[in-house]
VEXKE-827146 format. One record per residue (C-alpha): residue in three letters; x, y, z. Coordinates in steps of 0.02 Angstrom, whole numbers, always signed. Layout:
REM VEXKE-827146
resn;c1;c2;c3
ALA;X;Y;Z $
...
//
This chain:
REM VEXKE-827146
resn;c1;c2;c3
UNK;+4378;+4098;+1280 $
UNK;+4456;+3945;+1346 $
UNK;+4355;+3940;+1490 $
UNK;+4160;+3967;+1524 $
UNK;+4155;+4040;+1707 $
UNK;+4286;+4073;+1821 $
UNK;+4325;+3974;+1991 $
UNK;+4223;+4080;+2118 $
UNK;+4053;+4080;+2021 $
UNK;+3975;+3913;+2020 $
UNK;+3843;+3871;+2151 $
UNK;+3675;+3751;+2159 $
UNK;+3582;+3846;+2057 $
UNK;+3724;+3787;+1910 $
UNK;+3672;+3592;+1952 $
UNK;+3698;+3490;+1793 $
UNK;+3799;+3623;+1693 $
UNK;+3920;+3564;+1601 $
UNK;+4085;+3692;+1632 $
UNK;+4257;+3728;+1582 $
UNK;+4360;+3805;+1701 $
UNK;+4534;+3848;+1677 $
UNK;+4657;+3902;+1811 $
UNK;+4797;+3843;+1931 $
UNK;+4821;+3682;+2043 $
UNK;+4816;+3763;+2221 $
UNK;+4827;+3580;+2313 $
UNK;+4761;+3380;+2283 $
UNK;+4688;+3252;+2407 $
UNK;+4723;+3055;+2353 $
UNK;+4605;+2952;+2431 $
UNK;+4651;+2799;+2341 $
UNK;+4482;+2769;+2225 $
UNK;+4458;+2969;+2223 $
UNK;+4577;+3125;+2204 $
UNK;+4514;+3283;+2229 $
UNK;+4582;+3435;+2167 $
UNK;+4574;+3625;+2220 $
UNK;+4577;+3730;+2043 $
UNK;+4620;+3908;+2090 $
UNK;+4602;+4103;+1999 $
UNK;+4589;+4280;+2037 $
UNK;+4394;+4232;+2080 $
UNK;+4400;+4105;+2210 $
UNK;+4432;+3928;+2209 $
UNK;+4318;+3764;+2143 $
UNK;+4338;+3586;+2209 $
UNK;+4372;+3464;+2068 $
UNK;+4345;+3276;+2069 $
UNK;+4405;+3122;+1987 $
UNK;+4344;+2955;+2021 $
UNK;+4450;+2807;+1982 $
UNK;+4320;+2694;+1936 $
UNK;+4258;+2794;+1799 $
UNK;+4409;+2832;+1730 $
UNK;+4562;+2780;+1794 $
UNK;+4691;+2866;+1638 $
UNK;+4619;+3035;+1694 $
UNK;+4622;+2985;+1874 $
UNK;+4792;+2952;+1860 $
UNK;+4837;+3104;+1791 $
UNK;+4755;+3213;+1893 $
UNK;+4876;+3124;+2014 $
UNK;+5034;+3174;+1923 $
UNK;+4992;+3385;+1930 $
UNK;+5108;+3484;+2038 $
UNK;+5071;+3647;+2123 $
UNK;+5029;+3781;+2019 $
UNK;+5018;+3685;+1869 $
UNK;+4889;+3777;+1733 $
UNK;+4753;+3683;+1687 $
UNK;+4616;+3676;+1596 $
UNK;+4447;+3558;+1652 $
UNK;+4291;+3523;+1563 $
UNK;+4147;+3426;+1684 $
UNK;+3990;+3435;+1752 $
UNK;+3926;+3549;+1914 $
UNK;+3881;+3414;+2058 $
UNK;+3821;+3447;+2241 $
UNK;+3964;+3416;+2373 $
UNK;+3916;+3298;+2516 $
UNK;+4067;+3380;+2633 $
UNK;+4020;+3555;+2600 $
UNK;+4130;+3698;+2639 $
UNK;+4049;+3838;+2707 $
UNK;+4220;+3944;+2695 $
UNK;+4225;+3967;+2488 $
UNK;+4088;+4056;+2389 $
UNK;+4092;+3870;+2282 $
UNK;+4090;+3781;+2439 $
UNK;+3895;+3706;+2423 $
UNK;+3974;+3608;+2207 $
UNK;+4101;+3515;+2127 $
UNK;+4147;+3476;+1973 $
UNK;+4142;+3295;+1908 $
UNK;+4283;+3293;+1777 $
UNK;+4250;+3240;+1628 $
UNK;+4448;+3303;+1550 $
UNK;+4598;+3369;+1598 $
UNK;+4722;+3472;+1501 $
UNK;+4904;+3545;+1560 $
UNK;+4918;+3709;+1461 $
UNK;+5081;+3733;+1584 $
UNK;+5173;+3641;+1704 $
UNK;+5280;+3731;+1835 $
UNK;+5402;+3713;+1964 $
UNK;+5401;+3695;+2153 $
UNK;+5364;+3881;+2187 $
UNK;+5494;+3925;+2321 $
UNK;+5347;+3962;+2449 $
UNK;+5186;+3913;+2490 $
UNK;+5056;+4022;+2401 $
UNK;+4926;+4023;+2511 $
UNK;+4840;+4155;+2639 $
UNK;+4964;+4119;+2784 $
UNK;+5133;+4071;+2681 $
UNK;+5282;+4006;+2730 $
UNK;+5404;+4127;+2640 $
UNK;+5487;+4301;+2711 $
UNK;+5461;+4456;+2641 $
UNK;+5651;+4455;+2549 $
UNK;+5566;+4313;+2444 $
UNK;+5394;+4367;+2407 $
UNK;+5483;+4513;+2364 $
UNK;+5583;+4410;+2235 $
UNK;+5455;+4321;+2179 $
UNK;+5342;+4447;+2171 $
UNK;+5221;+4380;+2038 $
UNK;+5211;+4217;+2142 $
UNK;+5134;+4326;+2299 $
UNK;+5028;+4423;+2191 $
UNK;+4925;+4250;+2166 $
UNK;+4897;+4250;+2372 $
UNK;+4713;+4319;+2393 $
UNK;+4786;+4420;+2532 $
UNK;+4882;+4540;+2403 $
UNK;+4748;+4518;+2263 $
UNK;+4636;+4582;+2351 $
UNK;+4747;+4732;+2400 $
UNK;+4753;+4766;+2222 $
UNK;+4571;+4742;+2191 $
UNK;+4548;+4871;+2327 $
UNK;+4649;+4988;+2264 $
UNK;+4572;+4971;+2090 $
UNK;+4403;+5002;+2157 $
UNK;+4459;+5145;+2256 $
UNK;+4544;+5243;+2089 $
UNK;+4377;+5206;+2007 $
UNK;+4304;+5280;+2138 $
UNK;+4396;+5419;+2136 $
UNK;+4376;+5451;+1939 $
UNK;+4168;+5432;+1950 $
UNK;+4163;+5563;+2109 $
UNK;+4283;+5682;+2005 $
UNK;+4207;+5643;+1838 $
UNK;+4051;+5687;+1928 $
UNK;+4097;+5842;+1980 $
UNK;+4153;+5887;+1795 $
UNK;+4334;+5890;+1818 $
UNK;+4438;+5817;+1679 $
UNK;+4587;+5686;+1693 $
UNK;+4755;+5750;+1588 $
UNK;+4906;+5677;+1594 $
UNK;+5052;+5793;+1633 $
UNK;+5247;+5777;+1569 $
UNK;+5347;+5638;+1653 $
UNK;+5519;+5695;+1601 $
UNK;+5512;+5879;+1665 $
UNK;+5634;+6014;+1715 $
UNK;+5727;+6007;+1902 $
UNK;+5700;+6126;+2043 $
UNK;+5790;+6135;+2188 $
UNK;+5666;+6154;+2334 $
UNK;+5571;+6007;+2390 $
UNK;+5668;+5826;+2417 $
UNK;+5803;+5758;+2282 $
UNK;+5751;+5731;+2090 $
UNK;+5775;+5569;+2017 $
UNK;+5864;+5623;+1854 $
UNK;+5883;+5566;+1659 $
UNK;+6022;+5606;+1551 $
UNK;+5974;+5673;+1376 $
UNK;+6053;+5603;+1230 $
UNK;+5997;+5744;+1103 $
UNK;+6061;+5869;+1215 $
UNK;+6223;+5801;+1306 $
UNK;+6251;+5881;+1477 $
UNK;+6078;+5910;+1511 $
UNK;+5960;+5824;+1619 $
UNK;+5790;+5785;+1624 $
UNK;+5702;+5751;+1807 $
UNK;+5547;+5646;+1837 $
UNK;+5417;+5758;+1947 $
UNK;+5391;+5740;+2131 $
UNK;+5212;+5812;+2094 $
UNK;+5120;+5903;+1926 $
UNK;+5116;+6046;+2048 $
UNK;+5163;+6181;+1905 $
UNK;+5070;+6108;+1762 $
UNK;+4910;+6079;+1871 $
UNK;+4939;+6282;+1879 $
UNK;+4986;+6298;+1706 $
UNK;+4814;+6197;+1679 $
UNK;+4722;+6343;+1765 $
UNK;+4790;+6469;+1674 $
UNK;+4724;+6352;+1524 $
UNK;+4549;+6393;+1583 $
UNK;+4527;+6220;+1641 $
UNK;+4458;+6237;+1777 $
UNK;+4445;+6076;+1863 $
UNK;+4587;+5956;+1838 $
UNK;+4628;+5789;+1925 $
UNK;+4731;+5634;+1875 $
UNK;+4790;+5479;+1963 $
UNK;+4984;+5485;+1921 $
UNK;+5140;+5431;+1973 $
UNK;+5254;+5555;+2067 $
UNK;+5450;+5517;+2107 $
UNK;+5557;+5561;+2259 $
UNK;+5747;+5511;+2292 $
UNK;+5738;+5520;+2475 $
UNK;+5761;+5393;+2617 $
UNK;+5648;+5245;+2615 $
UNK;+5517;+5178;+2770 $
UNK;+5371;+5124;+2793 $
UNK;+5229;+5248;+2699 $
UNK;+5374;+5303;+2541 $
UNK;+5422;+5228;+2400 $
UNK;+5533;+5302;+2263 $
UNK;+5390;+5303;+2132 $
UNK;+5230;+5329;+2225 $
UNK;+5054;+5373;+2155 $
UNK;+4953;+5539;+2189 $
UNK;+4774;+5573;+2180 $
UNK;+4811;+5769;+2102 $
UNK;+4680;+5895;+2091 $
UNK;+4682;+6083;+2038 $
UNK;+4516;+6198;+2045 $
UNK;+4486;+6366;+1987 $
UNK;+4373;+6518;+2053 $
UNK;+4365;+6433;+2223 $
UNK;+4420;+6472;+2406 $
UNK;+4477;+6370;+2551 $
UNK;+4312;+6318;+2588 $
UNK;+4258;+6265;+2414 $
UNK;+4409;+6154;+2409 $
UNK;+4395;+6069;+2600 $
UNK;+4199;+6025;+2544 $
UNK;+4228;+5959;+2388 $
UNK;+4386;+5833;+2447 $
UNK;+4295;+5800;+2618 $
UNK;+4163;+5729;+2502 $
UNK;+4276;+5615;+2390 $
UNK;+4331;+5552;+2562 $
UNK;+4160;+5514;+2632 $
UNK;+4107;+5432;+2452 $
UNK;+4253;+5317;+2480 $
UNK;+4232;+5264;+2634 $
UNK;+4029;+5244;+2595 $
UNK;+4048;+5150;+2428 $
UNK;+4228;+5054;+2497 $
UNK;+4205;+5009;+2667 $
UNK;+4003;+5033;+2694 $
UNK;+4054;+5163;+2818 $
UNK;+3953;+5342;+2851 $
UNK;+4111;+5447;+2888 $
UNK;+4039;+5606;+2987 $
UNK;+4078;+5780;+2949 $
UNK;+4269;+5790;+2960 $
UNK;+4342;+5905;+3110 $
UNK;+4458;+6053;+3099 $
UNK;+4602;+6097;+3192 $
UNK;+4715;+6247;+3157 $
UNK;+4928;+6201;+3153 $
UNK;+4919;+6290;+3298 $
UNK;+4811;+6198;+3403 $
UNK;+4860;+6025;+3327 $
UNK;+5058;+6068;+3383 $
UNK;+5016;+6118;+3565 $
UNK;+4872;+5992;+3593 $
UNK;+4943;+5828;+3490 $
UNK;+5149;+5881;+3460 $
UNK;+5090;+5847;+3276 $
UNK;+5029;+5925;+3130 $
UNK;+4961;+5754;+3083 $
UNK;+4869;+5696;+3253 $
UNK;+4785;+5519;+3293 $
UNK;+4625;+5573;+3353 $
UNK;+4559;+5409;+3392 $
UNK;+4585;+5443;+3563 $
UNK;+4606;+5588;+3703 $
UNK;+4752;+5585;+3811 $
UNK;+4807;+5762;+3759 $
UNK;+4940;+5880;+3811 $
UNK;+4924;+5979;+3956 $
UNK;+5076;+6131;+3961 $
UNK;+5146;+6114;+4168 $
UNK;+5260;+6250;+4162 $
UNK;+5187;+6380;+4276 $
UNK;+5123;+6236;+4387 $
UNK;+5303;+6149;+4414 $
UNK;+5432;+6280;+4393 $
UNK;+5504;+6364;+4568 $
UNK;+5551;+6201;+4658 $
UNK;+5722;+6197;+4636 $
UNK;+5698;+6033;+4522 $
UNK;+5822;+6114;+4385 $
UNK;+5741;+5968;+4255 $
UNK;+5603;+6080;+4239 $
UNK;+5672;+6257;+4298 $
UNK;+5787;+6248;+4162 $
UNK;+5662;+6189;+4037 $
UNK;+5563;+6289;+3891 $
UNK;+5419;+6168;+3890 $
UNK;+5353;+6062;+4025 $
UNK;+5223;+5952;+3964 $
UNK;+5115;+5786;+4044 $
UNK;+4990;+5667;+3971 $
UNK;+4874;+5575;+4066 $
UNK;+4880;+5377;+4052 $
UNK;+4692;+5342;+4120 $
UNK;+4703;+5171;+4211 $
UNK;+4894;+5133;+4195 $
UNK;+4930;+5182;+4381 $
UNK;+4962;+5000;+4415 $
UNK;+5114;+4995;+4287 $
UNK;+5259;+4895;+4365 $
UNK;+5444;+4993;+4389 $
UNK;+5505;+4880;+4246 $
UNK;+5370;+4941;+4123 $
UNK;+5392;+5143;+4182 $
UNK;+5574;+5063;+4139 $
UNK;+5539;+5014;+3966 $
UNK;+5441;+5190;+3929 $
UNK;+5605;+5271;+3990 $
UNK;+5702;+5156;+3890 $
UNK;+5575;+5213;+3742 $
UNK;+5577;+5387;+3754 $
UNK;+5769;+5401;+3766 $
UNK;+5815;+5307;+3604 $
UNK;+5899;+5402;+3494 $
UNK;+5775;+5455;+3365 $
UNK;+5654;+5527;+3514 $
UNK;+5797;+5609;+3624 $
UNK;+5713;+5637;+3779 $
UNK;+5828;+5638;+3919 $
UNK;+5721;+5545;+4038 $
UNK;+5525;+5538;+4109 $
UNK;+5450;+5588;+4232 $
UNK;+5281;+5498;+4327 $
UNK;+5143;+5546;+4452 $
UNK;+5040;+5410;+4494 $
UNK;+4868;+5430;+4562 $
UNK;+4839;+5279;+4663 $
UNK;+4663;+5194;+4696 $
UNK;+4656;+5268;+4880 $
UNK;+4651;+5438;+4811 $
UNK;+4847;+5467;+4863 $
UNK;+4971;+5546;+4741 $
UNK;+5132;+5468;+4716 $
UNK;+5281;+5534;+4565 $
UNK;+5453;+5511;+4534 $
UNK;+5494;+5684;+4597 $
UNK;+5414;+5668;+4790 $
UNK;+5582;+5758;+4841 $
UNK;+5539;+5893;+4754 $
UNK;+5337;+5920;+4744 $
UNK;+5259;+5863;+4905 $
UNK;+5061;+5814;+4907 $
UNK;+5002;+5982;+4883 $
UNK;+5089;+6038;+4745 $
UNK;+5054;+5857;+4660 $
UNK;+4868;+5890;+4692 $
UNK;+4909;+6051;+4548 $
UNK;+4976;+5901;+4433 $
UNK;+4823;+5798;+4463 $
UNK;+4692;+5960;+4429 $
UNK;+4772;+6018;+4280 $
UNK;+4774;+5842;+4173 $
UNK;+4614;+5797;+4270 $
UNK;+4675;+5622;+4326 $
UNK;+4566;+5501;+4426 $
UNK;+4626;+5352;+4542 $
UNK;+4695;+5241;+4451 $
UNK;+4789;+5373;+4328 $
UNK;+4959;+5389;+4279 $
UNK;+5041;+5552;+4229 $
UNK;+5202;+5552;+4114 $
UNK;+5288;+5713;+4099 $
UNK;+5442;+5760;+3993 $
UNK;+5534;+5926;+3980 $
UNK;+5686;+5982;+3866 $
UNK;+5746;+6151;+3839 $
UNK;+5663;+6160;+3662 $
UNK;+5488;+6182;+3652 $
UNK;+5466;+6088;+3484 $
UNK;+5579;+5927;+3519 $
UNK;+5504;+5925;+3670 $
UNK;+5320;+5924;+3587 $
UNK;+5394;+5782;+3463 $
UNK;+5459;+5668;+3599 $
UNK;+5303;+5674;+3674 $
UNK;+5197;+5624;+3533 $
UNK;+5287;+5484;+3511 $
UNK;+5278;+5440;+3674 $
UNK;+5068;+5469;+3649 $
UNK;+5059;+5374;+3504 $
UNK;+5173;+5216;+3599 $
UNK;+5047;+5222;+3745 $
UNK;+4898;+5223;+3633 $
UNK;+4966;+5071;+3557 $
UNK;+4997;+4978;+3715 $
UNK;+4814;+5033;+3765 $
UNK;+4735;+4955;+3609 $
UNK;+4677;+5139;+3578 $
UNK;+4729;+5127;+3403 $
UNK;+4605;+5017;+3318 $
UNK;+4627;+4997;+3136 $
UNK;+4445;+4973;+3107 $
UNK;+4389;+5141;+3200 $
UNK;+4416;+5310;+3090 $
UNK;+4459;+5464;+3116 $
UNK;+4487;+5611;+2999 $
UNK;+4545;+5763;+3020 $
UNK;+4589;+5938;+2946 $
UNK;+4718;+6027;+2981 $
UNK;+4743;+6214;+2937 $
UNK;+4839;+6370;+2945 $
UNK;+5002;+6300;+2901 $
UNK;+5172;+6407;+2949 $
UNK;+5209;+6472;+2775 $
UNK;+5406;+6453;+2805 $
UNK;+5524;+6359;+2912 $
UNK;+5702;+6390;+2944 $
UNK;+5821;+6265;+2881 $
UNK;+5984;+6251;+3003 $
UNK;+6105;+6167;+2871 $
UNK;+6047;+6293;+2745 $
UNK;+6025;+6454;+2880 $
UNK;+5879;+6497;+2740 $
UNK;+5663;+6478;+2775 $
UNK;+5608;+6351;+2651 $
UNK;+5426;+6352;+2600 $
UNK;+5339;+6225;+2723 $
UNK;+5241;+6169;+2574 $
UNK;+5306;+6230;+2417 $
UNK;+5349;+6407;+2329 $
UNK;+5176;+6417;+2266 $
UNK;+5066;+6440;+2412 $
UNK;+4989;+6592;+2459 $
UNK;+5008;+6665;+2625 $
UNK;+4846;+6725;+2722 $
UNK;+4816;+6895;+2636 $
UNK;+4807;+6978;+2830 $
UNK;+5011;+6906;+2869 $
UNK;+5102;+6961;+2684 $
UNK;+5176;+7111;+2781 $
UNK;+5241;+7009;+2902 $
UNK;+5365;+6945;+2746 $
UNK;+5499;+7062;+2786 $
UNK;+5492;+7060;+2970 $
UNK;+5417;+6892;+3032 $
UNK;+5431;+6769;+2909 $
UNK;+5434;+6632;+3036 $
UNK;+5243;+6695;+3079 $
UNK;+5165;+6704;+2916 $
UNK;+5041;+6587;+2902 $
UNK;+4999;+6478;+2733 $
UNK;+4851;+6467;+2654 $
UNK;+4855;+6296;+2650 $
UNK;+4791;+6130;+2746 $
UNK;+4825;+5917;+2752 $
UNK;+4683;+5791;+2793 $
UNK;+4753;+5674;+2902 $
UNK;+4682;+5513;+2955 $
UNK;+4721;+5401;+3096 $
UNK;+4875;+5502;+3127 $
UNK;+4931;+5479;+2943 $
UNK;+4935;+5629;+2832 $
UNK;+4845;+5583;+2673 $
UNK;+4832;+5733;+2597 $
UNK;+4859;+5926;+2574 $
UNK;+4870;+6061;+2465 $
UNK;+4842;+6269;+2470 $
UNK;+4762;+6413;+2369 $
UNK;+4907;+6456;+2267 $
UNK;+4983;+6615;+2230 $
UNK;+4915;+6691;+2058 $
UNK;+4998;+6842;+2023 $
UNK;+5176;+6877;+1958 $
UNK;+5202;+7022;+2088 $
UNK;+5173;+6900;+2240 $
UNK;+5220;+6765;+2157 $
UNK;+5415;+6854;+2147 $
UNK;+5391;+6922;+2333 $
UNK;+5395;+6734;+2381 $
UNK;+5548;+6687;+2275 $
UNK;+5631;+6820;+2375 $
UNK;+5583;+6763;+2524 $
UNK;+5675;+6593;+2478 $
UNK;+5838;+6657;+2448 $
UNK;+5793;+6647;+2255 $
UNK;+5863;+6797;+2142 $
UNK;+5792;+6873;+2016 $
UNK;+5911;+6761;+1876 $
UNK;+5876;+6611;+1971 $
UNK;+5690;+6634;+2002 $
UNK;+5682;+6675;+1812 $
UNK;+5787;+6527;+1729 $
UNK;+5684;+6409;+1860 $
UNK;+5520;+6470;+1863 $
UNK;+5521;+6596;+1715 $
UNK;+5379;+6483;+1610 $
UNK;+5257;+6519;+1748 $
UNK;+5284;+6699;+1815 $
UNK;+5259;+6721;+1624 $
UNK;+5085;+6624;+1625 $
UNK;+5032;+6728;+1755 $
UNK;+5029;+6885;+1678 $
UNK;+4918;+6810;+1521 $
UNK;+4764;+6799;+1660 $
UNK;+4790;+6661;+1780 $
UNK;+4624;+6636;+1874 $
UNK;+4612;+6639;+2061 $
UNK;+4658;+6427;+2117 $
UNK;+4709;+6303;+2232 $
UNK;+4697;+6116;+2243 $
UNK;+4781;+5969;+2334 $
UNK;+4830;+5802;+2325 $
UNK;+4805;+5653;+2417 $
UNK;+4946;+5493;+2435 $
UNK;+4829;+5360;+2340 $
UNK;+4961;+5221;+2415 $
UNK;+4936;+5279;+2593 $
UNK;+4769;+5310;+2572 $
UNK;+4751;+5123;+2523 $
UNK;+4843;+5037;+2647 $
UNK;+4735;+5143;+2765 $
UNK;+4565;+5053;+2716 $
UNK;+4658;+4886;+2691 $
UNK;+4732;+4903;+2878 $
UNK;+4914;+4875;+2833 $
UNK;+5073;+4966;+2907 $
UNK;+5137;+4975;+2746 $
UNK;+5109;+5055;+2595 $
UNK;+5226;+4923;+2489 $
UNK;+5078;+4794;+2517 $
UNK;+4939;+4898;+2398 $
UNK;+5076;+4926;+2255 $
UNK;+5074;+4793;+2132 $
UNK;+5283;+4779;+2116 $
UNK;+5354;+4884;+2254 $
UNK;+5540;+4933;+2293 $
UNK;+5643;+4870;+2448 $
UNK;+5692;+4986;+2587 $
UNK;+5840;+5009;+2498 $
UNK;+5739;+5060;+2341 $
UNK;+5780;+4908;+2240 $
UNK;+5667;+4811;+2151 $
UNK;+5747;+4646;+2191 $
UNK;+5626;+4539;+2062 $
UNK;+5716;+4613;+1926 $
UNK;+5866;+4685;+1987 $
UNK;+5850;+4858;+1980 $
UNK;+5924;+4990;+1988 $
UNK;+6067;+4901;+1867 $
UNK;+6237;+4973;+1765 $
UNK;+6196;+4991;+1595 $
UNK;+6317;+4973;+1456 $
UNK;+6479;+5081;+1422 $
UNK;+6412;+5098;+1230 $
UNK;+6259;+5203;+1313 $
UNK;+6343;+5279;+1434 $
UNK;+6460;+5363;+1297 $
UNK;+6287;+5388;+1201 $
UNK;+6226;+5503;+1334 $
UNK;+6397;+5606;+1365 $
UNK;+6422;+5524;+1547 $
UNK;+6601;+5479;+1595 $
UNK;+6631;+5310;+1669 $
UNK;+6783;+5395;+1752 $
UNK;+6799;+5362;+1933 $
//
């Protein structure tokens, strides 16, 4: 080893040691007879000094390193006089003894430091330059704790890691397939999975009965700020088991990692069936870190010739406790909010219970103080309250808008701390939804989940009311993960294909490998996955997932360090059968 301890590890109890540390130049101090020099790696950061009267040659070169300049120092461990109570080394310094460059390096084209000077476009670009920045290392030494974590619950529990096939076959339900041309078999195309989801089956049917693996998964949708084209999953099939068996054993990888991560006792997680969450939240994946729930007005305000809300499906109000004293411009800017175009209200709608106990809304014309006293009662407001209502003619945008407009209050409130938790469980799933474009039901999860044994004969005359067998943990209003009890027979297994619009040809030539498996004994199972990106930018407090992966893609899904996605050459492009005809 070049080195014999690293630059966060020295303290007074190393007094006298001689030490080699080797690492890079993070900044120098000339103070004419003395430089001092901050040597930086992955474990902290160790002053170094060089007096000129006892050797000026070294002195002097000390004085010649740039920034980020490898080096390797041999000296002795000395007790600071200007101790620094903000690094673990802060209390020592080393007295250099020699100096060695084992790399210069150029001006790095931003400041790596905690607080930096450059914009995301550039960190993105230089990308191994950030990763030095102990704000992103220690994202990623979060992140490896966490998957080690994971693997020591898991291993615990006797499951077994396998790696599954990245270059598998392409389905059509679910979001687009990032595809690869074969060369051995021109025409034909590979795709990289959006999840194991069949072979964690195909596992089952193995007898394996408790699989897991940390592995990376591949979408080719639109970017923001929780996806990334190549994301990772925390995937997890068990056999024999019900509902129950599954919610216990995940709740408790959950509570291990927020015991052994963050030092935090996370109590028994809630449930909440789809249902509920929907009419109470306007989300299947609800921030419960605070109240301000929905309260349905419809039989309260309709019959007042206010045609807003006669000529509405849903009338709905949350209350705002203590915002009564909002300004006109700020009811303004929540207007302004909740008619952008990706919420699509209309307009809003305000009661405001004042501190003298009066009741005054946006609609007086309409609802005198009587009928506003019916307001107040149902969303239980108390002077100093403010009630925002919204109404649309469909039940579920109307629901949407108003989570948003939930979640945007919460935030202006300070209601959503990142440092409080809460986790939740959501169940009972719709087990289709109707598609518009397609004028088909789509499996709200995937083909493979079961339906609640007490709905299957709903199949053929309410599919829209079948409930799944299936259920997310969400936390802080982020789904992190979900997952079903999956169908295990061929019979039901078909029934569900049907229900997707598949055929009997196109069920077999896509799913033919396991309707076969499941008539060589495929064990009762289900399972789930949880995003291990979002999950990780959760306990780091970030708003992004791109910030917890190592080299992450643009929103654009470019990886702008090293140019990618790129042409490739017309000699493999005639290779793999592809025509470079426009």
């Amino acid at each position: 080893m070049l080195r014999t301890t690293t630059c966060g590890a020295l303290s007074l109890e190393n007094l006298g040691e001689n030490v080699t540390l080797c690492g890079w130049m993070q900044n120098s101090r000339d103070l004419g007879g003395m430089t001092f020099i901050d040597i930086r790696d992955r474990y902290g950061i160790t002053q170094l000094v060089f007096n000129m009267n006892d050797n000026a040659d070294l002195c002097q070169q000390a004085r010649e390193l740039g920034r980020e300049y490898v080096i390797k120092v041999t000296g002795a461990v000395v007790e600071r006089t200007n101790k620094n109570k903000e690094i673990a080394t802060g209390d020592i310094e080393i007295k250099v003894a020699s100096l060695e460059i084992l790399n210069a390096a150029k001006l790095p084209p931003f400041l790596i430091a905690d607080e930096t000077d450059g914009g995301d476009d550039l960190r993105m670009k230089y990308r191994y330059l950030d990763l030095r920045r102990n704000p992103v290392r220690n994202n990623m030494v979060l992140r490896h704790r966490m998957a080690q974590s994971v693997r020591r619950y898991l291993d615990g529990l006797d499951f077994i890691e396998v790696e599954t096939p990245v270059l598998i076959k392409s389905t059509p339900e679910g979001a687009r397939d990032f595809v690869v041309p074969s060369r051995m078999n021109p025409g034909e195309f590979y795709a990289l999975p959006q999840s194991p989801q069949t072979f964690k089956q195909l596992l089952m049917v193995s007898g394996f009965d408790r699989y897991f693996q940390i592995v990376k998964c591949f979408r080719d949708e639109d970017l923001r700020a929780d996806r990334q084209p190549e994301f990772t999953q925390i995937d997890c099939e068990m056999s024999f088991v019900e509902q129950e068996d599954i919610l216990n054993t995940f709740e408790g990888l959950i509570r291990t990692l927020f015991k052994e991560i963050k030092g935090i006792d996370l109590p028994e997680v809630p449930r909440m069936q789809y249902s509920d969450a929907m009419r109470l939240y306007g989300s299947d994946k609800p921030d419960t870190r605070f109240e301000m729930l929905f309260v349905e007005l419809n039989d309260i305000v309709k019959g007042k010739d206010f045609p807003v809300f006669d000529n509405a499906e849903l009338v709905v109000g949350i209350n705002a406790k203590g915002c009564a004293h909002y300004t006109r411009k700020q009811l303004d800017e929540l207007t302004d909010f909740v008619k952008r175009p990706q919420i699509g209200a209309t307009g809003l709608i305000y009661m405001r219970h004042n501190e003298d106990g009066s009741l005054k809304s946006s609609v007086d014309k309409f609802y005198n103080e009587e009928e506003l006293q019916k307001w107040s009662a149902a969303l239980q407001t108390q002077p100093g309250d403010l009630v925002l209502v919204l109404a649309g003619a469909v039940k579920e945008k109307v629901q949407k808008q108003m989570n948003e407009l939930r979640l945007e209050m919460g935030s202006r409130l300070g209601l959503r701390d990142k440092d409080k938790f809460a986790a939740l469980w959501v169940l009972d799933f719709p087990l289709l939804e109707w598609d518009e474009e397609s004028e088909r039901y789509h499996a709200m999860h995937h083909p493979f989940t079961s339906p609640k044994p007490e709905d299957i004969a709903l199949l053929d005359t309410k599919p829209g009311k079948v409930r799944a067998n299936a259920y997310d943990m969400v936390l802080n209003g982020t789904e992190i993960g979900g997952g079903s009890i999956r169908i295990h027979d061929k019979e039901t297994q078909a029934l569900m294909f049907k229900h997707l619009g598949f055929s009997d040809e196109e069920a077999k030539k896509q799913f033919g490998f396991l309707l076969d498996a499941f008539e060589y004994g495929a064990p009762p199972h289900g399972g789930l996955a949880f995003g291990f990106d979002r999950l990780c930018s959760l306990f780091a407090g970030l708003d992004t997932i791109r910030d917890v992966i190592a080299f992450p893609k643009n929103n654009s899904g470019r990886d702008v360090m090293i140019d990618s996605p790129s042409t490739i050459d017309d000699k493999q492009l005639k290779e793999l059968k592809i025509s470079t005809d426009a």
